[in-house]
GUVODREN-264942 format. One record per residue (C-alpha): residue in one letter; residue number from 1; x, y, z. Coordinates in Angstrom, 3 decimals. Layout:
pt residu:A num:NUM east:X north:Y up:Z .
...
// end
This chain:
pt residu:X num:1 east:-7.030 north:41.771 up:70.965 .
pt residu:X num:2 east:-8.472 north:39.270 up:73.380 .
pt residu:X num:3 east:-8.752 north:39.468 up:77.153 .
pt residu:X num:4 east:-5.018 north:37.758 up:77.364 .
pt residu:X num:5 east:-3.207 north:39.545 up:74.678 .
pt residu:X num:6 east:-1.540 north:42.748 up:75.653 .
pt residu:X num:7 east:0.720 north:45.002 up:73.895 .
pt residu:X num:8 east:4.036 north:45.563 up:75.829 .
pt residu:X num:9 east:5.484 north:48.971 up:76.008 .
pt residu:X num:10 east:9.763 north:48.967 up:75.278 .
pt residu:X num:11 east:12.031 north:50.966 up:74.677 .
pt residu:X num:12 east:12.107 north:49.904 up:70.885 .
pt residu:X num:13 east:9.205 north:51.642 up:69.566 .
pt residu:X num:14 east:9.063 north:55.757 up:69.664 .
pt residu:X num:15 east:6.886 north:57.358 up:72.098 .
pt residu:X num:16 east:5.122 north:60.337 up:71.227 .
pt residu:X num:17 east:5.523 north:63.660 up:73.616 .
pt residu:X num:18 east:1.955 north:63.243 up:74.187 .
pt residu:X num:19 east:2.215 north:59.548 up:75.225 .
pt residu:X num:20 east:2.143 north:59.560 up:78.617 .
pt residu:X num:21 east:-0.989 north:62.609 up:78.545 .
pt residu:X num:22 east:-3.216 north:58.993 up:75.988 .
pt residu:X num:23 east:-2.412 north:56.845 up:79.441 .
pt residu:X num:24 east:-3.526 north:59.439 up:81.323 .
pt residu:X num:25 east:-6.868 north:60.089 up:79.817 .
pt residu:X num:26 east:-7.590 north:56.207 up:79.232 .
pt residu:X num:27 east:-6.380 north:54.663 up:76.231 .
pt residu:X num:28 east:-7.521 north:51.552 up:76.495 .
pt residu:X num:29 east:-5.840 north:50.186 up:73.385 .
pt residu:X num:30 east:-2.430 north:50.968 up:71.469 .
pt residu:X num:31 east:-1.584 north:50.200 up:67.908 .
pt residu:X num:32 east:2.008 north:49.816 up:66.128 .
pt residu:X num:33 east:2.395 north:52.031 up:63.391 .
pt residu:X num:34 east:5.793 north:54.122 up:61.828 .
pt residu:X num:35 east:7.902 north:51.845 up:64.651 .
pt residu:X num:36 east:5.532 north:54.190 up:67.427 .
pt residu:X num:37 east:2.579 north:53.810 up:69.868 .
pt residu:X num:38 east:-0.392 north:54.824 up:67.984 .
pt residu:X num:39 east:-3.335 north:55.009 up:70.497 .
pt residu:X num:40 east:-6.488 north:53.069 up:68.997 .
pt residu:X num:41 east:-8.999 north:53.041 up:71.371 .
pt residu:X num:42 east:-10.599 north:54.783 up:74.501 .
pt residu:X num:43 east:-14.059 north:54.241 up:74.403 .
pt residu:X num:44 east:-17.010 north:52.431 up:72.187 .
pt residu:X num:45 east:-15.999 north:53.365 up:68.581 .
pt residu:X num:46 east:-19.837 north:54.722 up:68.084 .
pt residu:X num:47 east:-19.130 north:57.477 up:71.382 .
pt residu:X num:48 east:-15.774 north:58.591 up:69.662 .
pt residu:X num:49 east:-17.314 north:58.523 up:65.865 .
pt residu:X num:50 east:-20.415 north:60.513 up:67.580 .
pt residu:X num:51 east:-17.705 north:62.992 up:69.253 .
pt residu:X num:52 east:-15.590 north:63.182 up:66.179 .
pt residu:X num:53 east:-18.725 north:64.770 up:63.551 .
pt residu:X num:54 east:-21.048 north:66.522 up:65.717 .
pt residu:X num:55 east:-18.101 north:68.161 up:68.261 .
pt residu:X num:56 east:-14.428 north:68.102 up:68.709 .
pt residu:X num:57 east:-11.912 north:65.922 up:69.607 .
pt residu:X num:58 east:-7.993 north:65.246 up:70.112 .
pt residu:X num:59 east:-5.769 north:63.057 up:68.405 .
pt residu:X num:60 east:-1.940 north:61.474 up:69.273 .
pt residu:X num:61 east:-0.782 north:61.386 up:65.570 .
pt residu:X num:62 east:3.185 north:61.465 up:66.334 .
pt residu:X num:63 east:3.036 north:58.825 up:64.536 .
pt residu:X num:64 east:3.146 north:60.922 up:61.275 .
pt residu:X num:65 east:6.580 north:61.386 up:61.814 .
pt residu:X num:66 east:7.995 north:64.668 up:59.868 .
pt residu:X num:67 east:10.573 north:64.632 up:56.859 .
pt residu:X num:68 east:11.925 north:67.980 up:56.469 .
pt residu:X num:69 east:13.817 north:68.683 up:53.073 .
pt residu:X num:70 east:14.957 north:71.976 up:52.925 .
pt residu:X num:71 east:17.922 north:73.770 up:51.557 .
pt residu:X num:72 east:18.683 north:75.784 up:48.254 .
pt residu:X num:73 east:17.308 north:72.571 up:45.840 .
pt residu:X num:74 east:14.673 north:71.302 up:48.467 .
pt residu:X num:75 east:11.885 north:72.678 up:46.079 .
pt residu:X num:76 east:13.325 north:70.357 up:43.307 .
pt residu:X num:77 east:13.872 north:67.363 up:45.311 .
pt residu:X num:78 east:10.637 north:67.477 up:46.649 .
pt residu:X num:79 east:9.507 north:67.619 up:43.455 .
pt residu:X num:80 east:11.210 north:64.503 up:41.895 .
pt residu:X num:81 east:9.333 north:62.543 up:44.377 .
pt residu:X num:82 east:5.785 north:63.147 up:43.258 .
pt residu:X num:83 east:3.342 north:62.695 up:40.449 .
pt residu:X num:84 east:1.941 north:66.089 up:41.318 .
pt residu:X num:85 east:3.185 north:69.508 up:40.269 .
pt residu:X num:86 east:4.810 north:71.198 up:43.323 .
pt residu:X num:87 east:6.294 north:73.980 up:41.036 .
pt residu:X num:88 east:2.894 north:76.374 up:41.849 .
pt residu:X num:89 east:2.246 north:75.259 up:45.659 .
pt residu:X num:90 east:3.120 north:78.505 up:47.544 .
pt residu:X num:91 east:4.390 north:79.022 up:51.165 .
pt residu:X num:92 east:2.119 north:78.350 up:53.243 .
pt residu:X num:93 east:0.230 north:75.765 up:51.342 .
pt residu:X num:94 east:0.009 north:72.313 up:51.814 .
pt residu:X num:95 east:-0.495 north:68.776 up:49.407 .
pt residu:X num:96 east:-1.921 north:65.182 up:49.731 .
pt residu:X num:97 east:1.402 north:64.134 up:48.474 .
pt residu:X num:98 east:1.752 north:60.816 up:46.601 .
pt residu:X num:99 east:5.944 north:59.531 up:47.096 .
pt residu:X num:100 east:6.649 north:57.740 up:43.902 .
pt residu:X num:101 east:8.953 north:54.641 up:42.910 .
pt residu:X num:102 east:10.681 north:53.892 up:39.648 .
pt residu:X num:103 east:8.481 north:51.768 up:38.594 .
pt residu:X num:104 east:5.243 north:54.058 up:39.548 .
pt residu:X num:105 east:4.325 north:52.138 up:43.028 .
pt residu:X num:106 east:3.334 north:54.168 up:46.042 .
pt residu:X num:107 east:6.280 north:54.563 up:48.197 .
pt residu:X num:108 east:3.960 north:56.823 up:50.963 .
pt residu:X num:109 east:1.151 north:58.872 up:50.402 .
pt residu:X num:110 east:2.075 north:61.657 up:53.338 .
pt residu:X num:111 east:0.487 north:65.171 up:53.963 .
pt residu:X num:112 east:3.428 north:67.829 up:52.151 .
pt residu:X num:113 east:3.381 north:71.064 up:53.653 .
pt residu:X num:114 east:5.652 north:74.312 up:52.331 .
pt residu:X num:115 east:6.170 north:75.576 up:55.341 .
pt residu:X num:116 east:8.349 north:78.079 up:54.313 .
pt residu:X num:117 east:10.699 north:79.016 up:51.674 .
pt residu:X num:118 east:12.844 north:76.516 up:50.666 .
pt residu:X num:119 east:11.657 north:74.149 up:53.213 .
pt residu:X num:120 east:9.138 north:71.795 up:53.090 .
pt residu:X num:121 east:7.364 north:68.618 up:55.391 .
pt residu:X num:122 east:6.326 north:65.496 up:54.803 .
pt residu:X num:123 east:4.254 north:63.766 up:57.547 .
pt residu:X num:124 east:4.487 north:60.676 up:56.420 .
pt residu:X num:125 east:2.108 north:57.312 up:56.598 .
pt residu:X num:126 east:3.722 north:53.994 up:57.383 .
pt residu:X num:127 east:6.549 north:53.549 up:55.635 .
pt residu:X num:128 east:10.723 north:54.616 up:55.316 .
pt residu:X num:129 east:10.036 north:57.590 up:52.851 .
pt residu:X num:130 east:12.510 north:59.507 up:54.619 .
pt residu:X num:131 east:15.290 north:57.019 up:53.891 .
pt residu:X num:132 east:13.631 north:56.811 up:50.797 .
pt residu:X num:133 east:14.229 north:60.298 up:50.296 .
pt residu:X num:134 east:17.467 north:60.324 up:51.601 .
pt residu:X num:135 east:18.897 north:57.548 up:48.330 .
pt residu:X num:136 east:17.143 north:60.418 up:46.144 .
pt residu:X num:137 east:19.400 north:62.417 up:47.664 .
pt residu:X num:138 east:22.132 north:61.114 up:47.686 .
pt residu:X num:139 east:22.318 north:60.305 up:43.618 .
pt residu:X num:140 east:20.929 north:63.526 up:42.885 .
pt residu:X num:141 east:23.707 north:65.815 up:42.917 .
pt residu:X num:142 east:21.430 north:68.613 up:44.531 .
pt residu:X num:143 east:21.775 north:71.097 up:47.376 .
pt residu:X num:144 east:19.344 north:69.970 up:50.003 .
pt residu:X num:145 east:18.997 north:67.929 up:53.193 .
pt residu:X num:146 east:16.610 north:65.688 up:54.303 .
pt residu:X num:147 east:16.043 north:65.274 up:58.361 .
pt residu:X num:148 east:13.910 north:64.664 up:60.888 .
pt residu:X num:149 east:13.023 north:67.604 up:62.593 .
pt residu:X num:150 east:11.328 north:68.668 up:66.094 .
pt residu:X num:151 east:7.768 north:68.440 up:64.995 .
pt residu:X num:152 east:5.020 north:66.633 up:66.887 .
pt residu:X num:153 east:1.471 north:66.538 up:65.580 .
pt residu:X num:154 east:-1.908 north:66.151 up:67.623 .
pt residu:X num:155 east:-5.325 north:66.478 up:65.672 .
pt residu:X num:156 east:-7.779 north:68.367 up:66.617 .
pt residu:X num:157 east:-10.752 north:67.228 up:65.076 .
pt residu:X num:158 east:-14.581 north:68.129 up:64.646 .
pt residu:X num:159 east:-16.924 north:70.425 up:63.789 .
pt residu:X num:160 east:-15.847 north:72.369 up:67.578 .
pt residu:X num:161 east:-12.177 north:72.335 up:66.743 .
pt residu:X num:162 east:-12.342 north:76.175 up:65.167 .
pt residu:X num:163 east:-13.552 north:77.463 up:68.351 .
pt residu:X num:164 east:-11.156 north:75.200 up:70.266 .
pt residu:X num:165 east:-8.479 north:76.416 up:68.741 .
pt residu:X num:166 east:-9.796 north:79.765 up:68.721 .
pt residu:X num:167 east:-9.415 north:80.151 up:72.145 .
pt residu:X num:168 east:-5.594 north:79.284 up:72.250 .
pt residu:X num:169 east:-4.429 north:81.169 up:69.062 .
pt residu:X num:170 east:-7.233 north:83.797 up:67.913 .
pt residu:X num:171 east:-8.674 north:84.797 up:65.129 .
pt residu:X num:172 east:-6.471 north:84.227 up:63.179 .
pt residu:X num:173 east:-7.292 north:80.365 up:63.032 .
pt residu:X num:174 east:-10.889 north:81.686 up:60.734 .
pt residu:X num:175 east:-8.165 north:82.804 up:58.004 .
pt residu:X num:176 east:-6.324 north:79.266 up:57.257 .
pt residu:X num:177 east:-7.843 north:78.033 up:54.048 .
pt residu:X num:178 east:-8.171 north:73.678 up:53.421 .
pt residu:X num:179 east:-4.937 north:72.660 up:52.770 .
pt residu:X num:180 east:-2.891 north:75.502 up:53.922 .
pt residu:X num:181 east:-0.526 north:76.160 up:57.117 .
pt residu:X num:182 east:0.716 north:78.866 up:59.583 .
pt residu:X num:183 east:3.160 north:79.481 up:62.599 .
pt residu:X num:184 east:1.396 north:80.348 up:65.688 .
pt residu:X num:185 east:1.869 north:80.502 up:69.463 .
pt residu:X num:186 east:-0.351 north:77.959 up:72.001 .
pt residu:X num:187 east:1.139 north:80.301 up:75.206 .
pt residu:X num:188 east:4.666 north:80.245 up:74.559 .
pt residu:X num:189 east:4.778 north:77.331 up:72.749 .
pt residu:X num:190 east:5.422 north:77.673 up:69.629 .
pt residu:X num:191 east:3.372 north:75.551 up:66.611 .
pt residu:X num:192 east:2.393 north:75.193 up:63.370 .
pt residu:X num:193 east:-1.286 north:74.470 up:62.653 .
pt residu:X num:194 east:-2.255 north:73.257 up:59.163 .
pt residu:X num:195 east:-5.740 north:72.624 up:58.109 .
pt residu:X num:196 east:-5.706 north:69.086 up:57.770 .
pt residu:X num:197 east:-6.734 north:65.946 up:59.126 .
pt residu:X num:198 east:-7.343 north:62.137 up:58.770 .
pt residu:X num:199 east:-11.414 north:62.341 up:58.953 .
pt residu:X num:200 east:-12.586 north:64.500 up:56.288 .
pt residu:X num:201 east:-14.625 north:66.481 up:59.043 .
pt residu:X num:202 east:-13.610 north:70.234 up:60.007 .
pt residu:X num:203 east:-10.392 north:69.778 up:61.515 .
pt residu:X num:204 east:-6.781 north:70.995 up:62.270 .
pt residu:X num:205 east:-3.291 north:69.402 up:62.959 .
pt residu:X num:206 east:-1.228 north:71.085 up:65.782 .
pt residu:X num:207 east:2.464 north:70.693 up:65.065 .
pt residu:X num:208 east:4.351 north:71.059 up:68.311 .
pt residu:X num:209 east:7.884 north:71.931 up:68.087 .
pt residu:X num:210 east:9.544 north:71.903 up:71.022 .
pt residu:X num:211 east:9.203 north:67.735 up:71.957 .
pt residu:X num:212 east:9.727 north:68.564 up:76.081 .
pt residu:X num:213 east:6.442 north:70.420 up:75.901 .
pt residu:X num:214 east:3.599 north:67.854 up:74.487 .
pt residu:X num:215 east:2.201 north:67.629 up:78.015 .
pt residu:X num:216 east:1.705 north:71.481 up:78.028 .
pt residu:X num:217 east:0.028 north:71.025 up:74.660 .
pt residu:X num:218 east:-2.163 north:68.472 up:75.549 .
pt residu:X num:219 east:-3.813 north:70.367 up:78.690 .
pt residu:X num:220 east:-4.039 north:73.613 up:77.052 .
pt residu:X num:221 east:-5.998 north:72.130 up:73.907 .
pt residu:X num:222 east:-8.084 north:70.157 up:76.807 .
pt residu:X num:223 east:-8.727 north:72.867 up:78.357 .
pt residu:X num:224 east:-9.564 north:74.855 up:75.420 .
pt residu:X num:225 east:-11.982 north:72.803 up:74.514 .
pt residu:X num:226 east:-13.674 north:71.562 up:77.738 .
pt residu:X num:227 east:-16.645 north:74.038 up:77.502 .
pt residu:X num:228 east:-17.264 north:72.313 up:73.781 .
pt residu:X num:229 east:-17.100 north:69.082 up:75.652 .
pt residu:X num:230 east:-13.957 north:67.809 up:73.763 .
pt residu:X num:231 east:-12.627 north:64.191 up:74.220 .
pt residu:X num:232 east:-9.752 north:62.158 up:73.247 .
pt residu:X num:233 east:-9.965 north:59.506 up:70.634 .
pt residu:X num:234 east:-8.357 north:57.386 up:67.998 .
pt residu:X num:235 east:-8.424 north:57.715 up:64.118 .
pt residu:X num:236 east:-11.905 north:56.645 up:63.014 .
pt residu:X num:237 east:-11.799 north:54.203 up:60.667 .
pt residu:X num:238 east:-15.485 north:54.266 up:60.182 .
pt residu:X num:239 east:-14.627 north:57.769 up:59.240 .
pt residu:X num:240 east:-11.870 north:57.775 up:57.115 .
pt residu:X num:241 east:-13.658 north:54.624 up:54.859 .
pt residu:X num:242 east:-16.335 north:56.887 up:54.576 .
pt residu:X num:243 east:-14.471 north:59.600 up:52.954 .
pt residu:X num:244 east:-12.594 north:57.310 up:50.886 .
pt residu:X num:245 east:-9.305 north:58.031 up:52.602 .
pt residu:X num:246 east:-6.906 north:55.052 up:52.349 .
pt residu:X num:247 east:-4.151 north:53.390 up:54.994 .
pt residu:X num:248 east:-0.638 north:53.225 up:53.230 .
pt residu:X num:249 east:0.538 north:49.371 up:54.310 .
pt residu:X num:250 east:-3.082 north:47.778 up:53.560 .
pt residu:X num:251 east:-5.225 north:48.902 up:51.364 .
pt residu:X num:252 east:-2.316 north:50.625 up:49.227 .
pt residu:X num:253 east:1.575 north:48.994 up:48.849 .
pt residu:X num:254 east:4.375 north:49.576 up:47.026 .
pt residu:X num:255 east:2.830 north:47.465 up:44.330 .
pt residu:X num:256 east:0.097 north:49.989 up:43.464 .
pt residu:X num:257 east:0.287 north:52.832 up:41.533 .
pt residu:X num:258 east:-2.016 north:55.636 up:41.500 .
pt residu:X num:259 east:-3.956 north:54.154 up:38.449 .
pt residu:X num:260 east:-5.036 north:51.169 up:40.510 .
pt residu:X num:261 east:-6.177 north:53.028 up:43.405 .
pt residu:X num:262 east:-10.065 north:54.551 up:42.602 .
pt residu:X num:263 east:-9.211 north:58.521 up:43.322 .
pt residu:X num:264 east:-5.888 north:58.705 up:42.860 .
pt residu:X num:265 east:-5.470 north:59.038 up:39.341 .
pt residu:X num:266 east:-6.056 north:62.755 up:39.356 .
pt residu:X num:267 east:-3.052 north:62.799 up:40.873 .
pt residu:X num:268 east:-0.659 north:62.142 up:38.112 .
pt residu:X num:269 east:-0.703 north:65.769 up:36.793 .
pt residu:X num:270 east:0.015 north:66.474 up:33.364 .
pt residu:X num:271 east:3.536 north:68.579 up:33.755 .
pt residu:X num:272 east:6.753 north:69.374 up:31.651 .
pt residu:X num:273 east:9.381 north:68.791 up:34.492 .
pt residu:X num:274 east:10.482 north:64.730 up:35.372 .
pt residu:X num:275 east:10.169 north:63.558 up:38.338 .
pt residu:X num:276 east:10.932 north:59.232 up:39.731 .
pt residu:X num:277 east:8.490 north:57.271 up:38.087 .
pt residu:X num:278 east:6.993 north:59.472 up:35.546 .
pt residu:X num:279 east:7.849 north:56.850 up:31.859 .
pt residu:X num:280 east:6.185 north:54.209 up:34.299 .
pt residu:X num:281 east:2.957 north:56.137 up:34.999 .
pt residu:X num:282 east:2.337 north:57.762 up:31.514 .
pt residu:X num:283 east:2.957 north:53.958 up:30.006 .
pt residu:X num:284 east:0.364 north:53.365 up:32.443 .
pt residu:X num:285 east:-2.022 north:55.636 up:31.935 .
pt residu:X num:286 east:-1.714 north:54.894 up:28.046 .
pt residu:X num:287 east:-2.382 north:50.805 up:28.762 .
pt residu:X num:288 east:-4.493 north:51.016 up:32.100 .
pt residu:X num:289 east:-4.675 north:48.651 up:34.849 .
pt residu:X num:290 east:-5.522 north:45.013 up:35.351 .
pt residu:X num:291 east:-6.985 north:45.700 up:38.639 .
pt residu:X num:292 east:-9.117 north:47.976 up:41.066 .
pt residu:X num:293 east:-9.228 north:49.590 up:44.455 .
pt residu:X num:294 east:-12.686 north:50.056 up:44.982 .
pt residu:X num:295 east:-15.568 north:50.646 up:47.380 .
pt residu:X num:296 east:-17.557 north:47.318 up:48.739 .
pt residu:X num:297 east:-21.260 north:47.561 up:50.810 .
pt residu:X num:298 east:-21.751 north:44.482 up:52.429 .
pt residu:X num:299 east:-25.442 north:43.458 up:52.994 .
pt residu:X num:300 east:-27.304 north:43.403 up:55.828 .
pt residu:X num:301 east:-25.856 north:41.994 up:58.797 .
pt residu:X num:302 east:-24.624 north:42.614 up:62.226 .
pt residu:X num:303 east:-21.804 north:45.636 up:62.828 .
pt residu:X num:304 east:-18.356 north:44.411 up:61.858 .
pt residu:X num:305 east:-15.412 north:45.157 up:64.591 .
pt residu:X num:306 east:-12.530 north:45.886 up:61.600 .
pt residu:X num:307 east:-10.399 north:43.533 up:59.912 .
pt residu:X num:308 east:-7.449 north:41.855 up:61.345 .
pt residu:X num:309 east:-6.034 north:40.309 up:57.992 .
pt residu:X num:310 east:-7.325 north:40.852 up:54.527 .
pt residu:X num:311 east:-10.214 north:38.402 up:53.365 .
pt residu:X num:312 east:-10.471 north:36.777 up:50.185 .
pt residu:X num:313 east:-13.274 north:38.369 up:47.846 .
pt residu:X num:314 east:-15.059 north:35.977 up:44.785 .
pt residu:X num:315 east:-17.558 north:36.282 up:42.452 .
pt residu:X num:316 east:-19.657 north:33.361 up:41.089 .
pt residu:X num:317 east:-17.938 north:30.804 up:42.715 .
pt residu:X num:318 east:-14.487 north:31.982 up:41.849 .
pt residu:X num:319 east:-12.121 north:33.908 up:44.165 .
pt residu:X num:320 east:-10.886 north:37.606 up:42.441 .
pt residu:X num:321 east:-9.545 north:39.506 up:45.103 .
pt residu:X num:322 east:-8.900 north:40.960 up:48.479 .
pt residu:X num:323 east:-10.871 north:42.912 up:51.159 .
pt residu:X num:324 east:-8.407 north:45.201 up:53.135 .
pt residu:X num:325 east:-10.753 north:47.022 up:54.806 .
pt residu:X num:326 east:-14.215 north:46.447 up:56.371 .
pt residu:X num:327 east:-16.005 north:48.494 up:59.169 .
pt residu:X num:328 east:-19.828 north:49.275 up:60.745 .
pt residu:X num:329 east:-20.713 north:53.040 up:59.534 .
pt residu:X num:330 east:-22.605 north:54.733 up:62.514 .
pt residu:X num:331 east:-23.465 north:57.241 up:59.980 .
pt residu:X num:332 east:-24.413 north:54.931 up:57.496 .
pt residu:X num:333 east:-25.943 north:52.186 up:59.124 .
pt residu:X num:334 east:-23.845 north:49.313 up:57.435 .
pt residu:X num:335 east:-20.732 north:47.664 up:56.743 .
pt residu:X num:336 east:-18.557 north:49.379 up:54.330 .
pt residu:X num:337 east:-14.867 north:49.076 up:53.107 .
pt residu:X num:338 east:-12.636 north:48.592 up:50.365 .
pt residu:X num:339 east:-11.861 north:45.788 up:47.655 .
pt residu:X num:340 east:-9.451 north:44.891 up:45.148 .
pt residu:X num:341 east:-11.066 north:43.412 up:41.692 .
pt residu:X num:342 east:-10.216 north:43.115 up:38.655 .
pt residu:X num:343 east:-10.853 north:46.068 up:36.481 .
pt residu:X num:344 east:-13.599 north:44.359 up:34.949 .
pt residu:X num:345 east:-15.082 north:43.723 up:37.720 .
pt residu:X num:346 east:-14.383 north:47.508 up:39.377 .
pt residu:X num:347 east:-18.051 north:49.396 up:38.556 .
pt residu:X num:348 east:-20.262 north:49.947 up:41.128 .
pt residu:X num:349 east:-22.676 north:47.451 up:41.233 .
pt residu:X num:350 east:-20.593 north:43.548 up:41.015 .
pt residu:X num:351 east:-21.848 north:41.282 up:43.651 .
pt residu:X num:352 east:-19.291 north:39.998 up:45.911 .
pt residu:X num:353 east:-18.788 north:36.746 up:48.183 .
pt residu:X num:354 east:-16.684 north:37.402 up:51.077 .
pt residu:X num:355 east:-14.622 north:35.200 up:53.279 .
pt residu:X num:356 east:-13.833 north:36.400 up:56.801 .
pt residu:X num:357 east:-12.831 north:35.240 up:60.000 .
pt residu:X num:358 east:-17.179 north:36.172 up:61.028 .
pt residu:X num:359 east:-18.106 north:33.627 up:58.040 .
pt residu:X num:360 east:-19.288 north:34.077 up:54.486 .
pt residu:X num:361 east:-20.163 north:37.861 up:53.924 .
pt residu:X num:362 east:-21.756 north:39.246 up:50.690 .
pt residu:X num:363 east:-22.244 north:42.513 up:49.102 .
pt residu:X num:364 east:-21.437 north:44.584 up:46.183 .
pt residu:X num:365 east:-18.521 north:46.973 up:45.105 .
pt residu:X num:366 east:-19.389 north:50.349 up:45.692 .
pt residu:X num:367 east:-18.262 north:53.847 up:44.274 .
pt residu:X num:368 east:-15.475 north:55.660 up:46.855 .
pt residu:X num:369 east:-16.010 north:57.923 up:48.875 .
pt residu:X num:370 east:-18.925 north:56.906 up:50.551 .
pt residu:X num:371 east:-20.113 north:60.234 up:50.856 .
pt residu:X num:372 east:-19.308 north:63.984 up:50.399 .
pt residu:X num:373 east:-17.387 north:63.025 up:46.958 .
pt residu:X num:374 east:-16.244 north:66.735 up:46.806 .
pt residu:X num:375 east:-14.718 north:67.077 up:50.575 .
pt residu:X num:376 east:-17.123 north:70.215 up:50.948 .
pt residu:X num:377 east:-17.693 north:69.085 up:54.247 .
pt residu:X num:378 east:-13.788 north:69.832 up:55.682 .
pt residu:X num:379 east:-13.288 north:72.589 up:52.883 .
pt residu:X num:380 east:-16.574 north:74.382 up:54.249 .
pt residu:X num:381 east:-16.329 north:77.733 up:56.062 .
pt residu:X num:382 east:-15.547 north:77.757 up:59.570 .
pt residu:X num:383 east:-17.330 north:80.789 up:60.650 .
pt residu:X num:384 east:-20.647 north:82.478 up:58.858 .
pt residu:X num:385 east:-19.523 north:85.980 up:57.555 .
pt residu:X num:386 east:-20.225 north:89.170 up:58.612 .
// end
């Protein structure tokens, strides 16, 4: 955004209840994202990547606006919507959720929790999945609603956020397992804190549920964490291309399917039940794809500020596909992001002409994620025993 571009704030676009706490502790820099404010910077993306992996730090993620389905068939709606088999995830537990159309594209690729019985939440990426769900609903002949409830997430983020949160909630915060969720009380207010997050570090999201109170949230969390030195920031992209975690609305469309996207085929689980989409996928899986979302290093060069539109990929001399995503790794002193190819073209390795709006760029697709393949890093113990 240059010096005379600024983003004005209406009364069209959603505000978070932590909104006016961002302007308060210096958001610098708002994005657009799920029709809400989505703050995107505070300081030098370096301080807040440092912050984010070596202590803690707090996120406004409202934008992840909750879908509840709940009701008598919410367990089989929900599962109609997704590749994956929901039939064995128990209270409590939680899914990287893939929302499937007829044809096998990726309608939304939210977080799914079970928060309890017959009820479950999908915290959605940027797209209408809700209404989405809703048409489901509404030719499905099955006992269930689909709302938007009272829930308000913040991130708390970093290797720091256990003991953080620790402080607000007890012990109890050692016992959630990756992946899993649990009502608790920050005070009086009352939350539900999943073990999730958008960074692949050690990290929680806080799901306030009383909207009136984000303020309150905000401060005690702050507070909680000053003697850890916590700071806001915003999602780290550096971050999340590092762990091969992908943005719904760029690097993956509607016009994907989980085939074409490096990672996500292991989520089309083998099961007996239908669900949207499923003759689509298996005719997929049986011919394969004619193209790639993969991993791309770029050489040597000076740090790259992000991407503002995608940039047109070749290779020798002819163009093949699309950058969606390129960023300077602190952590791994280069450029890195992600690039569609044609299959044949997909394995690690295929050298790469890039044009962007900083010139010709070159490199070579790259295998996804960057590092810790196995997420042991956010899966990892929060607390030595004994």
């Amino acid at each position: 955004m240059s010096s005379s571009t600024r983003l004005y704030f209406g009364p069209w676009y959603r505000r978070s209840p932590f909104f006016e706490s961002t302007l308060a502790a210096g958001c610098r820099a708002y994005d657009i994202y799920n029709k809400m404010y989505l703050p995107a910077e505070y300081d030098d993306p370096d301080v807040e990547y440092q912050a984010l992996n070596e202590g803690v730090t707090l996120w406004d993620v409202g934008v992840e606006r909750t879908v509840q389905v709940s009701g008598p068939d919410a367990d089989r709606l929900v599962d109609t919507l997704t590749c994956r088999d929901l039939t064995r995830c128990a209270v409590g537990q939680g899914k990287y959720m893939l929302v499937i159309a007829p044809d096998g594209g990726i309608v939304n690729d939210p977080v799914l929790l079970h928060v309890e019985e017959g009820t479950w939440w999908m915290q959605l990426a940027d797209s209408d999945a809700g209404l989405y769900a809703l048409g489901v609903l509404a030719r499905s002949g099955l006992d269930a609603e689909v709302s938007y409830p009272d829930v308000h997430p913040v991130q708390v983020q970093g290797p720091l956020s256990a003991r953080t949160l620790e402080t607000l909630v007890g012990d109890g915060i050692y016992d959630l397992r990756y992946y899993w969720c649990a009502r608790f009380e920050v005070g009086d207010i009352p939350v539900v804190i999943s073990r999730t997050g958008w960074s692949a570090v050690p990290g929680f999201e806080v799901n306030l549920l009383d909207a009136t109170r984000g303020a309150e949230l905000w401060d005690a969390i702050m507070e909680a964490g000053e003697e850890h030195g916590i700071r806001p920031i915003a999602p780290s992209e550096a971050r999340r291309i590092e762990a091969g975690i992908f943005n719904w609305g760029s690097d993956i469309t509607l016009r994907d399917t989980p085939f074409h996207v490096t990672g996500l085929e292991r989520l089309v689980e083998e099961q007996s039940q239908d669900y949207i989409g499923k003759a689509a996928l298996e005719r997929i899986r049986e011919e394969g794809v004619d193209r790639k979302l993969v991993g791309i290093a770029f050489d040597d060069g000076e740090p790259l500020p992000g991407i503002a539109a995608a940039w047109p990929a070749s290779h020798e001399g002819r163009e093949v596909g699309r950058v969606t995503a390129a960023v300077w790794s602190p952590g791994l002193e280069r450029n890195i992001g992600y690039v569609w190819v044609p299959v044949a073209l997909a394995a690690p390795g295929t050298r790469l002409s890039i044009e962007s709006e900083h010139g010709i760029l070159t490199g070579s697709t790259a295998a996804i994620p960057f590092v810790d393949p196995a997420k042991e890093r956010p899966a990892q113990p929060l607390r030595a025993a004994g």
